[in-house]
C-alpha positions, 0 to 999 in steps of 0.5 A: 486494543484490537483493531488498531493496527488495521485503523493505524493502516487506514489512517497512513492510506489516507494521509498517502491519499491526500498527499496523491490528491495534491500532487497527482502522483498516482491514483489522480493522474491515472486511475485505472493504471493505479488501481491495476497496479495495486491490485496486481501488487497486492495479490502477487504479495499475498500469494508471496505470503501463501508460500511463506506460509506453506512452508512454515516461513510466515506464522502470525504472532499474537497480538492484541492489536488485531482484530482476531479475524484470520482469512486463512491460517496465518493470514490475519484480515488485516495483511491484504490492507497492508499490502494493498498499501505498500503497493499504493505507498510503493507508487505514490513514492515512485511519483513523487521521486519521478517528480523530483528528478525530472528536470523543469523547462525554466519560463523566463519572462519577456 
């Protein structure tokens, strides 16, 4: 079924997305810093990619869950979606375990 494995990526994002919403863990605490921060991920891992592929490191197997459009050879459309969501997944993870270790003040009561 082509086109699944972009869907099963967009699908992921937005659940990550939710879950950022709700807890401002990225994206809704500071915008700006997120989006720099996939956007500098996603292009240092596609030029991370470029090499692997120049070198014969990286080749694309086939399969019919993709949608079939390369942006380069080897390079399927698909990779700069994964990449832009392990960055953002990368970050909401690093808010989250933030989050977790950062001991609370306790609020007693009067």
């Amino acid at each position: 079924m082509p086109g699944l494995y972009l869907a099963a990526i967009l699908v992921s994002a937005a659940g990550i997305t939710l879950l950022d919403r709700r807890w401002h863990l990225a994206a809704w605490g500071a915008p700006g810093r997120t989006a720099a921060a996939v956007a500098i991920g996603t292009a240092v891992f596609l030029a991370w990619d470029a090499v692997g592929i120049a070198t014969g490191v990286f080749v694309k197997g086939e399969s019919v869950l993709l949608i079939g459009v390369d942006l380069a050879p080897h390079l399927p459309i698909e990779e700069p979606f994964f990449l832009a969501f392990l960055s953002y997944l990368a970050l909401v993870t690093w808010g989250g375990a933030r989050r977790l270790l950062t001991p609370r003040t306790e609020v007693h009561a009067p």
